[in-house]
matplotlib code that plots the C-alpha trace (Angstrom):
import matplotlib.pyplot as plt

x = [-43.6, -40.9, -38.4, -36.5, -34.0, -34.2, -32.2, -33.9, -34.1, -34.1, -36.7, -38.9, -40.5, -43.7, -44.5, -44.3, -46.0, -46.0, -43.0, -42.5, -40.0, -38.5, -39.3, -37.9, -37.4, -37.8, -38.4, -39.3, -41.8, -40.8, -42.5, -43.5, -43.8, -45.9, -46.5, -49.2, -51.5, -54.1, -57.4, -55.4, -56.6, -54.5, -55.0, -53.4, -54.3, -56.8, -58.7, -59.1, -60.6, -63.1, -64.4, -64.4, -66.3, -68.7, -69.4, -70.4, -72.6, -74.1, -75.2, -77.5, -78.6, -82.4, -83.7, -83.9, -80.2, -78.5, -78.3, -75.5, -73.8, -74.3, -72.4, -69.7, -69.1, -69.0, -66.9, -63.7, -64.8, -63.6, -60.5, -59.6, -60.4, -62.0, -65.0]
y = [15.9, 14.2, 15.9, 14.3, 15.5, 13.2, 13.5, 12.5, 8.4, 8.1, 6.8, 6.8, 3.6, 3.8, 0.7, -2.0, -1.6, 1.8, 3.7, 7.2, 8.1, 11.3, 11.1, 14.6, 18.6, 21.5, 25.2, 24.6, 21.6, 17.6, 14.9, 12.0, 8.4, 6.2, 2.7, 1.5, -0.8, -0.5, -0.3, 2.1, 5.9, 8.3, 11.8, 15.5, 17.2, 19.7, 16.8, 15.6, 18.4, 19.1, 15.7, 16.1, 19.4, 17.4, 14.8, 17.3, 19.1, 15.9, 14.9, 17.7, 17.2, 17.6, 15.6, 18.3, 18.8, 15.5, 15.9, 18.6, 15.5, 13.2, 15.6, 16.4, 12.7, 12.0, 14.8, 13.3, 10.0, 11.7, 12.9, 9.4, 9.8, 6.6, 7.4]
z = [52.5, 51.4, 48.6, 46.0, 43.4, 40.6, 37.3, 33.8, 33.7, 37.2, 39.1, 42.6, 43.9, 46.1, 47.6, 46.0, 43.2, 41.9, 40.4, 38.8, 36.4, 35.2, 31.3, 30.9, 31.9, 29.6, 30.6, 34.1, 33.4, 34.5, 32.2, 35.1, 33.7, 36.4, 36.4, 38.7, 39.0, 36.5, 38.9, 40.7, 39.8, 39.0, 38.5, 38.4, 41.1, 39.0, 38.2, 41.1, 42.3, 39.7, 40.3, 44.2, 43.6, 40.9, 43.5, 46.2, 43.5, 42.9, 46.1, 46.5, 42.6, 41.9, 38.7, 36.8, 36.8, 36.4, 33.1, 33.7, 36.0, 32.9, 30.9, 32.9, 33.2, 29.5, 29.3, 31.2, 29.7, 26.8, 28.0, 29.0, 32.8, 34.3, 37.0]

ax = plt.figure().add_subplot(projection="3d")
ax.plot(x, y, z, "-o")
ax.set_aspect("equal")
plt.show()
């Protein structure tokens, strides 16, 4: 793992085409800024693992219960999280 100290403004480049910005720190909390590329998916970790866990739930899905999928899917629709 590589580790960074970074001061408000200042930003980290990955590659070519991503870069993360420090937008701010308050209380023990950093506000990240990143600009990607926009079929890239990006996602806090929490997220991530919800629809890691979904997916694995899914695959041993029965008829009767993809409707609970469906939902769940709607759900992060909602929140602005692409599938």
């Amino acid at each position: 793992m590589l580790v960074l100290t970074r001061k408000v403004g200042e930003r980290i480049n990955i590659a070519d085409d991503i870069i993360v910005t420090i937008i701010g720190i308050n209380k023990g909390n950093v506000r990240l800024g990143i600009e990607a590329p926009k079929q890239l998916t990006i996602l806090r970790q929490e997220i991530y693992e919800r629809i890691q866990k979904e997916n694995l739930r899914s695959a041993r899905q029965t008829p009767a219960n993809v409707a609970n999928v469906t939902k769940v899917a709607g759900l992060l629709r909602k929140k602005g999280i692409k599938e």
